[in-house]
C-alpha positions in Angstrom: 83.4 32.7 -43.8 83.2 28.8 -44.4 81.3 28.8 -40.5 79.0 31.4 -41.3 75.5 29.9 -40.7 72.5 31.5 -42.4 68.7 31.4 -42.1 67.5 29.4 -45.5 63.6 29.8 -46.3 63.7 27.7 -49.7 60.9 26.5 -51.7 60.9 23.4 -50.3 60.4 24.4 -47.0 57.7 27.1 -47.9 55.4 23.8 -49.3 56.0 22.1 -46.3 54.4 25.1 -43.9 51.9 25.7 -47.0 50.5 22.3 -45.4 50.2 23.4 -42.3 48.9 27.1 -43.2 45.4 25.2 -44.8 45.6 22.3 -41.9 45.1 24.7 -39.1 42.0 26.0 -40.7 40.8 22.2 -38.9 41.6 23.0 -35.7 40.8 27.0 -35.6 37.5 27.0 -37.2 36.5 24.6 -34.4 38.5 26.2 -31.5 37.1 30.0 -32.7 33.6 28.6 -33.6 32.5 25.0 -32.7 31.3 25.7 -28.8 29.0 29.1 -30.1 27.9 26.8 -32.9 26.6 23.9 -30.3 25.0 26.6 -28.0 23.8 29.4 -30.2 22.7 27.8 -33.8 22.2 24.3 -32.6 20.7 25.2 -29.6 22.9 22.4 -27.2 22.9 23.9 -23.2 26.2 24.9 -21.8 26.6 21.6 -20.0 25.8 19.6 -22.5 28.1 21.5 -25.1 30.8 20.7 -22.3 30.5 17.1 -22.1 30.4 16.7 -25.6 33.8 18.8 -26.1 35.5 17.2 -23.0 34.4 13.6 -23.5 35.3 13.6 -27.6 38.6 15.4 -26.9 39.8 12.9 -24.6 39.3 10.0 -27.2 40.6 12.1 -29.5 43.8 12.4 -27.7 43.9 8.3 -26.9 43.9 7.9 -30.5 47.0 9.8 -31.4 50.2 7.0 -30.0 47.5 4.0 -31.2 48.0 5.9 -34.8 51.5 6.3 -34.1 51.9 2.7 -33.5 50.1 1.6 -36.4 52.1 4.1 -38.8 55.3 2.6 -37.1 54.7 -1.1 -37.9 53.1 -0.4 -41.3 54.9 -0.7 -44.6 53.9 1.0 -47.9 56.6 1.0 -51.0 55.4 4.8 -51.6 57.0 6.1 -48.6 56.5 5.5 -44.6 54.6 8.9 -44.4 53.1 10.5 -47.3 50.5 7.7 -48.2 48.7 9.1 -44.5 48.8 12.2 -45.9 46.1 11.7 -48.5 44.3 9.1 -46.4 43.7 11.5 -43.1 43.5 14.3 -45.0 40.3 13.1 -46.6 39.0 12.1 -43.8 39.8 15.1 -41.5 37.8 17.1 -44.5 34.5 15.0 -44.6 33.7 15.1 -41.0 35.2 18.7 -40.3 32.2 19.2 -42.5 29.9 16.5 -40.9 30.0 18.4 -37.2 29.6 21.8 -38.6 26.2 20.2 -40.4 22.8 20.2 -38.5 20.6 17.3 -39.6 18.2 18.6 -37.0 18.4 15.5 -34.7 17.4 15.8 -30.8 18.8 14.1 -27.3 21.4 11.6 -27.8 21.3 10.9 -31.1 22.5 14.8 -31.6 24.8 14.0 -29.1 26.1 11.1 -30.6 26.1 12.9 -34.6 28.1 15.8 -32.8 30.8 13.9 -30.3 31.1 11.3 -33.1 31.7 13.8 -35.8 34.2 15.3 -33.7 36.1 12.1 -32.8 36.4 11.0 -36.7 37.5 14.3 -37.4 40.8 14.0 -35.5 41.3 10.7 -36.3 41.7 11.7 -39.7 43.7 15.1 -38.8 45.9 12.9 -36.3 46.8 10.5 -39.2 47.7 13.2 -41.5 49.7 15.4 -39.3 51.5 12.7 -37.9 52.8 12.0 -41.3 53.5 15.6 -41.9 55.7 16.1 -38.5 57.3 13.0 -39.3 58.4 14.1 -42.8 60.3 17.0 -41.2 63.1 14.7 -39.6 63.8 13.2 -43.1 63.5 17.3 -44.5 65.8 18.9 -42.6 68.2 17.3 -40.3 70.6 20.0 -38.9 68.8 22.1 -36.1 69.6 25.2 -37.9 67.6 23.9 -40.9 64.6 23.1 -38.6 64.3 25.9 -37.6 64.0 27.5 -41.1 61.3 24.8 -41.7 59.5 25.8 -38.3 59.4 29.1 -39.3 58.1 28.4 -42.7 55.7 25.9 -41.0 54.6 28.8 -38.4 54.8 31.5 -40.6 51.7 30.0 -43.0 50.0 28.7 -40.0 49.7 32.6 -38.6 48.9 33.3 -42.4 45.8 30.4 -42.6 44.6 32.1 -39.0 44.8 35.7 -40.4 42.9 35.3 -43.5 40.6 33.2 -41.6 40.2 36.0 -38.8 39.8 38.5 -41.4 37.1 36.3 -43.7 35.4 34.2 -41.4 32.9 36.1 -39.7 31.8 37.7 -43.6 31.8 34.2 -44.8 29.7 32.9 -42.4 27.0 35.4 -42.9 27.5 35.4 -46.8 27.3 31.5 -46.8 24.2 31.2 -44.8 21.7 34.9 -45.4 20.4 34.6 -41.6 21.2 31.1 -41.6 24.2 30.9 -39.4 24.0 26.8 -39.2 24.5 26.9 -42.7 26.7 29.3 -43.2 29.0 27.6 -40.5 28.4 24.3 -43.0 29.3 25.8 -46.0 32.7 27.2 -44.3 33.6 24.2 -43.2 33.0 22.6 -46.3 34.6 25.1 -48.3 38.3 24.6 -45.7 37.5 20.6 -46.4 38.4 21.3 -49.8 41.1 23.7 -49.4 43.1 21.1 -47.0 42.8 18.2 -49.3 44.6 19.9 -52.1 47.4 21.3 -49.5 48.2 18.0 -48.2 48.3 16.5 -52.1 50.8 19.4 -52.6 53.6 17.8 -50.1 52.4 14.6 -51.2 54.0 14.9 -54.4 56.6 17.2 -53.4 58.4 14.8 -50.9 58.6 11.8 -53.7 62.0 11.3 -53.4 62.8 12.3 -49.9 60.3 9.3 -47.9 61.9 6.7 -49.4 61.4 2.9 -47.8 64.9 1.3 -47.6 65.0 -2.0 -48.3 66.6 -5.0 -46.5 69.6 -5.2 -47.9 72.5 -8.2 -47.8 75.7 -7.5 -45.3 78.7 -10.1 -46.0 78.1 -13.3 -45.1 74.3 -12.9 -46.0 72.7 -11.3 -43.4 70.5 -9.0 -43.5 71.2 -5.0 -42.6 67.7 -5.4 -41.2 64.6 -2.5 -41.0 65.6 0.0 -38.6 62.0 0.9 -38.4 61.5 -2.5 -37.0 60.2 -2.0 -33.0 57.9 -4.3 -30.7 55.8 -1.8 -28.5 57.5 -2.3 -25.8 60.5 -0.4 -27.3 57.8 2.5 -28.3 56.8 3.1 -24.7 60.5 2.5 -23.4 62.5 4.9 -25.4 59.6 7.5 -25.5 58.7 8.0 -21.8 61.7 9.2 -21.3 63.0 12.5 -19.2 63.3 14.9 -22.1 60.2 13.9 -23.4 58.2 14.2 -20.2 59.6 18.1 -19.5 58.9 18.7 -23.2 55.5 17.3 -22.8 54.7 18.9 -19.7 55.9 22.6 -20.8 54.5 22.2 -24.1 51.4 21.4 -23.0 51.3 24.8 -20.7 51.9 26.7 -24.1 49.2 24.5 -25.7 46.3 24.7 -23.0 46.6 28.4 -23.1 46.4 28.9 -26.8 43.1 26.7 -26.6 41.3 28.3 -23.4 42.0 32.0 -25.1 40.6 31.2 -28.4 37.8 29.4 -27.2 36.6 31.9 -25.0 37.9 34.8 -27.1 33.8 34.7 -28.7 32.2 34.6 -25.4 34.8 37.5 -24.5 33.7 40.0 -27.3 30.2 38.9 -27.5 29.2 38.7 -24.0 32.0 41.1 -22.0 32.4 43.6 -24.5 29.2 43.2 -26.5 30.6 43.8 -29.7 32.0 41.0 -32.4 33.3 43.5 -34.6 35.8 43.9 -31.7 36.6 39.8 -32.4 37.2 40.1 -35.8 40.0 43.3 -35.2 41.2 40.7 -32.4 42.2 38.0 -34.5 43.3 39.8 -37.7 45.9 41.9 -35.0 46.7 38.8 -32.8 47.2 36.5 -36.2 49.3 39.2 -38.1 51.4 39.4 -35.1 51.6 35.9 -34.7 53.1 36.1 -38.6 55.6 38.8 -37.5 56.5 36.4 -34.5 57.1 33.0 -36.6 59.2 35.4 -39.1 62.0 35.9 -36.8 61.7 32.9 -34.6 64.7 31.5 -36.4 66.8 35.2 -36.1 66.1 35.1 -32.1 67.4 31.7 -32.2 70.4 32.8 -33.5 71.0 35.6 -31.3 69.9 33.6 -27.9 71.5 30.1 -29.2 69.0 27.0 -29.5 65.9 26.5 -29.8 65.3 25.8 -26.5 66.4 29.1 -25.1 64.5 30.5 -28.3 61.2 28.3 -26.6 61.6 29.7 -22.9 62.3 33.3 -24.0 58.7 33.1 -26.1 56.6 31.4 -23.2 57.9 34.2 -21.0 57.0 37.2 -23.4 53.3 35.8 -23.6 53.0 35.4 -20.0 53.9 38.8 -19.7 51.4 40.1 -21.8 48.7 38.4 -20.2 49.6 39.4 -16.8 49.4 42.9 -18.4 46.3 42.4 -20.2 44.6 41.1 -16.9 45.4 44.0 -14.1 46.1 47.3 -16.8 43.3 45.8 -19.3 39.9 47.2 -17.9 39.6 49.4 -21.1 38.4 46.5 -23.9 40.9 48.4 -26.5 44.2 48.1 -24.0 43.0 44.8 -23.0 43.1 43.4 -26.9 46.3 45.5 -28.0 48.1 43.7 -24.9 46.2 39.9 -25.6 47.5 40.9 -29.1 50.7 41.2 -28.4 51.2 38.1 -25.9 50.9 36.2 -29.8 54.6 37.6 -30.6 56.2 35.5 -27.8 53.6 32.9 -28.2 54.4 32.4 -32.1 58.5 32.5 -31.3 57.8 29.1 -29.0 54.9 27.7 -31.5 57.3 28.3 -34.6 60.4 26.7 -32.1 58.6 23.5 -30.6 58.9 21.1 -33.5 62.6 21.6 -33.1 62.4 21.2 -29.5 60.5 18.2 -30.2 63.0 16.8 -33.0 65.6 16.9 -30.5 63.4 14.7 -28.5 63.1 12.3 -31.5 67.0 12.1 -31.9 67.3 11.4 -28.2 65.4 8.4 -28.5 67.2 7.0 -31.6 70.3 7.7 -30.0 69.0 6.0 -26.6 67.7 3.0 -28.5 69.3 2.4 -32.1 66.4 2.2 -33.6 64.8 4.7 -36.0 61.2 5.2 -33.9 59.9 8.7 -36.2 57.2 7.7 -36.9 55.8 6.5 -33.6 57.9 9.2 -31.4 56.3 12.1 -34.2 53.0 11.0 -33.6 53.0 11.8 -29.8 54.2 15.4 -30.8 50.6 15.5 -32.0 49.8 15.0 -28.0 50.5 18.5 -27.0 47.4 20.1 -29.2 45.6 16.8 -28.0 46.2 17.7 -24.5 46.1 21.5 -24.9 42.0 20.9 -26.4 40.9 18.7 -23.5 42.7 21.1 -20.7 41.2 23.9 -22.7 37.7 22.2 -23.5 37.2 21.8 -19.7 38.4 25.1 -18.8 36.1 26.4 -21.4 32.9 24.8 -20.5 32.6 24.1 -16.7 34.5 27.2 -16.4 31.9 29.1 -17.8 29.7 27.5 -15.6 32.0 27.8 -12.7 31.6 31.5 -13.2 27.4 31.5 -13.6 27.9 32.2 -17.5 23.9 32.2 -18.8 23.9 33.8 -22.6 20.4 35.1 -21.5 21.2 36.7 -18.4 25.1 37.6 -18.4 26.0 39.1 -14.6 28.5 41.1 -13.6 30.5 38.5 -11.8 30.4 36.3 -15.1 32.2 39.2 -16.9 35.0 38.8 -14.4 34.9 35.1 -14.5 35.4 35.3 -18.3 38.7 38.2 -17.9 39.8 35.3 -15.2 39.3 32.4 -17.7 40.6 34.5 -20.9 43.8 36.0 -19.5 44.9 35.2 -15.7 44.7 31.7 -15.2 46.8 31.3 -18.8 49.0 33.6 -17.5 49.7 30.9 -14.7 50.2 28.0 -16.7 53.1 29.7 -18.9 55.0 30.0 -15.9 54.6 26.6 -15.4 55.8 25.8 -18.9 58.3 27.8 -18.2 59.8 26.3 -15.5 59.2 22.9 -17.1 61.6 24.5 -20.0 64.3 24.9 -17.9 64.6 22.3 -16.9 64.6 20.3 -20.1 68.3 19.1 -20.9 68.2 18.9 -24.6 70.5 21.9 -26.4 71.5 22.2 -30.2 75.4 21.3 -29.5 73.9 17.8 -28.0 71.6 17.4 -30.9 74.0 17.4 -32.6 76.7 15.3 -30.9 74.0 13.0 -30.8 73.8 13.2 -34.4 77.7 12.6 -35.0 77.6 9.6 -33.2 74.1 8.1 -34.5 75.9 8.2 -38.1 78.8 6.5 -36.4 77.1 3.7 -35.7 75.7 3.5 -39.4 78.6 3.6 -41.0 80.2 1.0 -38.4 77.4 -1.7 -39.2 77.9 -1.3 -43.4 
């Protein structure tokens, strides 16, 4: 009985994934929604909306280790993490708002407004979800508590998407009266809010969990020393490392093809189907799905052992759905029930990768002796990073790969779109998978790498 493990989704844990459920809202309303609102109520061309997306996501995605290095070195007595929280939230919420805002400016400048907007934006959501990955180390430490927190965590970010799949669309049209631009402002203004008070939430709540240690005296008089303490040198070494590479590289499979389907999911039902009611019963099934999926996420871990089984066993449910969804899919019902269902496995891997990642984290500390969360957290942030730019480019010069014109859709840009929106994911999960495989990180060596990082504590007291 004493061995009996169990599946605990506390209180705690449920205000750490509440973060998360209203921080998504970020990155979905500008994944579902930013690319129609360049083209269709801005009035950008479909190349132009491209380079914008492509060239803003790529500095976005520079930005995330130069964060990680800064939160690394710096010291604040209120914690290591949480004082990001309120900083990056802020920000994130001012210029979420900002991009989704039409001052009316022409040529570069609107270029400029737009790609800059965008840039800031992540900046400020980098900074404040690195400190909230980070926190989860210090949260939970066993991997069987992880992955209650990454189902909490997953569980309320499926929630934030199905409420905003369900609400959006209305709330656009009620915000603006035939004024989509604005009703796309006041939306984003409205989820600016909404964030900053979720990330104040976990602010307070992990008080007395991101606590700075002090140097303290040994015998003799020296000093215990900061184990937080690393030159950048020891970043880069003990993070480009073999576990991390094969994490990174599956990961970002998973990633790519969440971002290329929901980007294109509006050009799907719009222009391919030619009804958006259609998108709206898309993303309420697909999200409540993706709820069910998170939910028991840390049952299937159980049953299959480790979350990296629990990972590759998700990736390869997805792929199969797409791969369904592209050859038995002509029908536009069959072909959303099956794109639907791909969510399931895709929200077991989502809800299981920060504790694939963890494991990543420990490997390093246990590689190095040094305690490098903060800087190894922040390149977890590298997969949606990645996942955007792959998916921003497949989006837009794919759409132009495949002659998409709004004004004059052909026949062979529907099948370029049902190529772009199901098959070519399809390919990159098996990718991912394979990558998975090979990854040699399992819960028994998390946790023997545990064991003998306390060890060494307890031999340098």
């Amino acid at each position: 009985m004493g061995n009996k493990k169990k599946v605990m989704y506390s209180v705690m844990s449920f205000r750490y994934g509440l973060t998360n459920g209203f921080s998504t809202l970020i990155t979905t309303m500008a994944s579902t929604y930013w690319a129609i609102f360049l083209t269709d109520a801005v009035g950008l061309q479909t190349a132009v909306m491209a380079g914008i997306l492509s060239a803003a996501s790529i500095v976005d995605m520079v930005s995330v280790p130069i964060i990680g290095i800064i939160m690394q070195k710096a010291k604040f007595k209120s914690g290591k993490f949480r004082p990001w929280l309120i900083l990056g939230a802020v920000t994130a919420a001012v210029f979420r708002w900002l991009t989704f805002t039409d001052p009316g400016l022409t040529g570069v400048a609107q270029a400029v407004w737009f790609g800059g907007g965008y840039i800031l934006t992540y900046v400020g959501y980098n900074i404040a979800f690195n400190a909230f990955t980070g926190l989860l180390p210090l949260m939970a430490t066993d991997p069987d508590d992880r992955q209650a927190y990454a189902g909490a965590k997953s569980i309320c970010n499926s929630a934030g998407k199905f409420v905003f799949s369900l609400f959006s669309v209305s709330l656009v049209a009620a915000f603006g009266r035939g004024n989509d631009a604005l009703g796309y402002s006041m939306l984003a203004l409205l989820i600016g809010v909404l964030v900053i008070l979720a990330y104040f939430q976990l602010f307070t709540a992990t008080k007395k969990i991101d606590v700075v240690q002090t140097e303290e005296k040994k015998e003799g008089g020296a000093k215990s020393g900061d184990a937080y303490k690393a030159s950048l040198w020891e970043m880069i070494k003990f993070a480009i490392t073999k576990p991390f590479l094969l994490y990174l590289g599956g990961a970002s499979c998973k990633g790519s093809t969440y971002f290329i389907i929901t980007g294109l999911a509006a050009y799907y039902y719009t222009y391919v189907v030619g009804d958006k009611n259609m998108l709206t019963f898309y993303l309420s099934l697909s999200t409540f799905l993706m709820i069910f999926g998170s939910f028991i996420m840390p049952f299937v871990s159980r049953l299959v052992k480790g979350a990296k089984q629990t990972y590759i066993l998700g990736l390869a449910l997805y792929a199969a759905c797409l791969a369904l969804a592209y050859f038995l899919g002509q029908d536009a019902v069959v072909f959303t029930i099956l794109m639907s269902a791909g969510y399931v496995g895709y929200s077991v891997a989502h809800a299981a990768e920060i504790t694939v990642y963890s494991s990543v984290v420990d490997y390093s500390q246990w590689k190095s002796g040094k305690d490098l969360k903060p800087f190894m957290m922040s390149l977890f942030n590298l997969v949606p990073k990645i996942g955007t730019t792959v998916g921003s480019v497949v989006m837009g010069y794919g759409l132009v790969a495949v002659g998409f014109d709004a004004a004059n859709v052909t026949e062979s840009a529907v099948d370029g779109i049902r190529i772009l929106f199901s098959a070519l994911p399809c390919i990159l999960l098996l990718v991912g998978i394979v990558l998975m495989v090979i990854f040699p990180l399992t819960d028994d060596k998390v946790r023997k790498m545990q064991a003998e990082i306390k060890a060494r504590k307890n031999a340098e007291k």
